[in-house]
N, C-alpha and C positions, 0 to 999 in steps of 0.2 A: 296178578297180585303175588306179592314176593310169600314165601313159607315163612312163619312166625318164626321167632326165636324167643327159647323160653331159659328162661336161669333165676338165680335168685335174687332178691332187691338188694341194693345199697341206697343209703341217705339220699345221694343225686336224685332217686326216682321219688322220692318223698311228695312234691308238689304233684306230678301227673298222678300218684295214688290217691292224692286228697282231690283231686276233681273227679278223676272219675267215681269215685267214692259214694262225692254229694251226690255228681248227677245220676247215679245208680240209687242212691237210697235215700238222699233227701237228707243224712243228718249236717246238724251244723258243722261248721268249719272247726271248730272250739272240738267237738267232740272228735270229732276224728287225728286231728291233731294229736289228741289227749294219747289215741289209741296207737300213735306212731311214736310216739315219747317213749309208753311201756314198752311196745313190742320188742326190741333188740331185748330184754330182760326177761319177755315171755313166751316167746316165741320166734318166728321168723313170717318171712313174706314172698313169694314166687310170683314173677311177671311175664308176659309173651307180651313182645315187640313185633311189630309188624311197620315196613316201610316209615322206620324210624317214629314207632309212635304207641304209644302205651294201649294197646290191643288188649290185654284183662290181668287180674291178681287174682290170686287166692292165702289166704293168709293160714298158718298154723298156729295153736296155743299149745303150747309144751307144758306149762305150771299146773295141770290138772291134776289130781289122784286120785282113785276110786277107794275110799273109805268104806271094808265090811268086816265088823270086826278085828280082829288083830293083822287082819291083811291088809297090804298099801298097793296097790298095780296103777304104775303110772299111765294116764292116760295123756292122748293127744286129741283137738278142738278145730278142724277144719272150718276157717269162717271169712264171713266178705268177699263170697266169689263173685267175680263180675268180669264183663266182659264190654267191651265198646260197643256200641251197636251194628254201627257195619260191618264189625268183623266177628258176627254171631253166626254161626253155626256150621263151626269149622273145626269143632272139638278144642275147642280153646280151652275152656269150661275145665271139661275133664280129662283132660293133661294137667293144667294146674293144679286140682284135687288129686291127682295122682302122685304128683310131687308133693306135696304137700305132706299127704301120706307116708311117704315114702320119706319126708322128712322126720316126721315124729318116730318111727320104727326104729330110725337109724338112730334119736334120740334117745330110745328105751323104752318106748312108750308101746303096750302090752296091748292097748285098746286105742282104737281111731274113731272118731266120730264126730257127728254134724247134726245140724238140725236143717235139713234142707225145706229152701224157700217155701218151696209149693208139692206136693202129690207126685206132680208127673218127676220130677228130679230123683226122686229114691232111688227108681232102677237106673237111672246113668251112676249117681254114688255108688249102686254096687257092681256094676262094670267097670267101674276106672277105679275104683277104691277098693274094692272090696267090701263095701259096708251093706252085708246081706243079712242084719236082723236090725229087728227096731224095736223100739220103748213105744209105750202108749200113754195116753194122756186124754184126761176130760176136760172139760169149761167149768169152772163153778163162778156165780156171777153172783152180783147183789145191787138194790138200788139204793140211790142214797134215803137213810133214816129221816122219819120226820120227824123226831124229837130232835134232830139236830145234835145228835151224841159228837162230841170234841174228838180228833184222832191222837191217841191214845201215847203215840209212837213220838221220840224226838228224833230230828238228825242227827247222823254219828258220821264219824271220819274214815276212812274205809279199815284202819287199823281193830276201832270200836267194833264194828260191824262184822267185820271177818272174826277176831274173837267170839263175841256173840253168837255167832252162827254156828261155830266149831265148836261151842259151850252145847247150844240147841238140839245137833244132830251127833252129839256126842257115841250115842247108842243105835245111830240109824243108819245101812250104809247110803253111804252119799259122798260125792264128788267138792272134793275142798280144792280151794285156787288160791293163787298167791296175793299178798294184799295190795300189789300193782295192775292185778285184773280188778279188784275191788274197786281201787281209783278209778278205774275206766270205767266201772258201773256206775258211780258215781258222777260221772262226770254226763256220760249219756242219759242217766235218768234226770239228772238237773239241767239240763236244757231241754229237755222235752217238759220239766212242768211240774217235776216230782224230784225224789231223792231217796235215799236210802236212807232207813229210820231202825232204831231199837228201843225195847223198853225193859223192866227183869226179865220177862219170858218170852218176847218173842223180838224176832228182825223183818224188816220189809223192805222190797225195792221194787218201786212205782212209778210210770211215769203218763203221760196223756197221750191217748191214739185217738185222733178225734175228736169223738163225745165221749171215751171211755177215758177210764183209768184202769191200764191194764199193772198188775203185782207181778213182775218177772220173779218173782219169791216173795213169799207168805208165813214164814215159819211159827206158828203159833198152835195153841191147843185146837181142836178142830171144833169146839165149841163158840169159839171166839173167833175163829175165822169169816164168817158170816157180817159179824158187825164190826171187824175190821175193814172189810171191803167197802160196808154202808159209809161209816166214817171219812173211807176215802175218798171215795163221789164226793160225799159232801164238802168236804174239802176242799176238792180239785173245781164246785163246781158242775161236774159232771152226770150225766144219764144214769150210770151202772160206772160198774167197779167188777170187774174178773180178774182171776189166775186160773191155774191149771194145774191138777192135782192126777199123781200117775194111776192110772189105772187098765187093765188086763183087757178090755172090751174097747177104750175110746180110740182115736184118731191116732194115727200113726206121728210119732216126733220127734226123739232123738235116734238116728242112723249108725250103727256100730257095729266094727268086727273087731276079734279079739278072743277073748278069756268068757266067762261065763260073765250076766250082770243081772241083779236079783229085779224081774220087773219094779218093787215099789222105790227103787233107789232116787233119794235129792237128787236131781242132777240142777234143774234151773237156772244156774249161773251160763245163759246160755248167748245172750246178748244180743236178745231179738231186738 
């Protein structure tokens, strides 16, 4: 078997990224589309070619920034690694992430990071990347309400919603993105089943895994967070309703080297 060749995409590779894509991860053709439209504005994309044939990607988001107080440190957003199946486990993987990496550095970008797949991936990201500390996070989950309480929340447009948000965490640090990542939140959480919602005091973005409704963000008073989540079962139809709130003890989730990052930091905008 010939040695990969690894460089960075152009448009031409557009169609082999959107299959391998789906067949890696199952989202619609619409969505990932969506995510190839923003990308040349958000970021970039790195591929390995192997005997003429699209062998794995790794994608970079550049339009991150770490928001903590008067400080702005741009970050970068390694995501959609994949790799074809028979040409797994040849370090494909982590060369791509490496590029990748090594793309956002060269962009400015202070801080790298990921939210890798599964457990066992952490230490390959910090071998080929460098991303040898992590964010922790817990579950908090809710079932749907039997009073049948209404969700609270309207659709917004990713413009609405990114304001919103940046109104929200105005005094919190947290990771703001540009409002063409928003569209693509948008776009993925409306075909899985949900959408991104605001109302005065808070924003949401939701979409169905299953029986669940998972909230890839929940910004609201922590009082209200509980019967937003009910709401959204109910809504969706759904078992339960979870997101995931940072905390110092839970499960390992976002992957990063860099600058310093205050464990309780937003970060969410993560595009599981």
């Amino acid at each position: 078997m010939a040695e990969p060749v690894f460089r960075e995409y152009t448009s031409a590779d557009i169609p082999a990224l959107i299959s391998l894509w789906i067949n890696t991860f199952g989202d619609s053709s619409e969505t990932v589309t969506c995510f190839y439209n923003v990308l040349p504005y958000i970021g970039s994309c790195f591929i390995a070619e192997c005997e003429g044939e699209l062998a794995g990607m790794a994608s970079v988001l550049t339009d991150l920034t770490l928001n903590y107080g008067s400080t702005r440190t741009k970050c970068a957003y390694i995501y959609a690694v994949a790799t074809e199946s028979r040409f797994r486990g040849k370090g494909i993987g982590g060369t791509l992430s490496c590029m990748a990496a090594d793309y956002g550095r060269e962009h400015g970008s202070e801080i790298i990071s990921t939210l890798p797949a599964n457990d066992s991936l952490y230490s390959m990201y910090a071998k080929t990347a460098g991303l040898d500390n992590a964010l922790r996070r817990e579950k908090f989950s809710a079932s749907p309400s039997s009073a049948g309480r209404a969700f609270p929340l309207r659709p917004a447009s990713p413009e609405e919603y990114n304001r919103k948000r940046k109104e929200l965490l105005a005094d919190v640090s947290h990771i703001s993105v540009s409002d063409r990542s928003i569209a693509f939140l948008k776009t993925l959480c409306s075909e899985n089943g949900g959408d991104i919602f605001i109302s005065d005091h808070c924003c949401a973005a939701m979409y169905v895994i299953e029986d669940s409704v998972f909230f890839t963000e929940l910004l609201c008073p922590d009082d209200e967070k509980a019967g937003l989540l009910s709401s959204g079962a109910a809504l969706s139809k759904k078992k339960n309703a979870y997101c995931y709130l940072p905390s110092e003890a839970g499960e390992r989730s976002i992957a990063y080297s860099g600058g310093p990052v205050y464990h309780n930091t937003v970060w969410n905008i993560t595009f599981e």
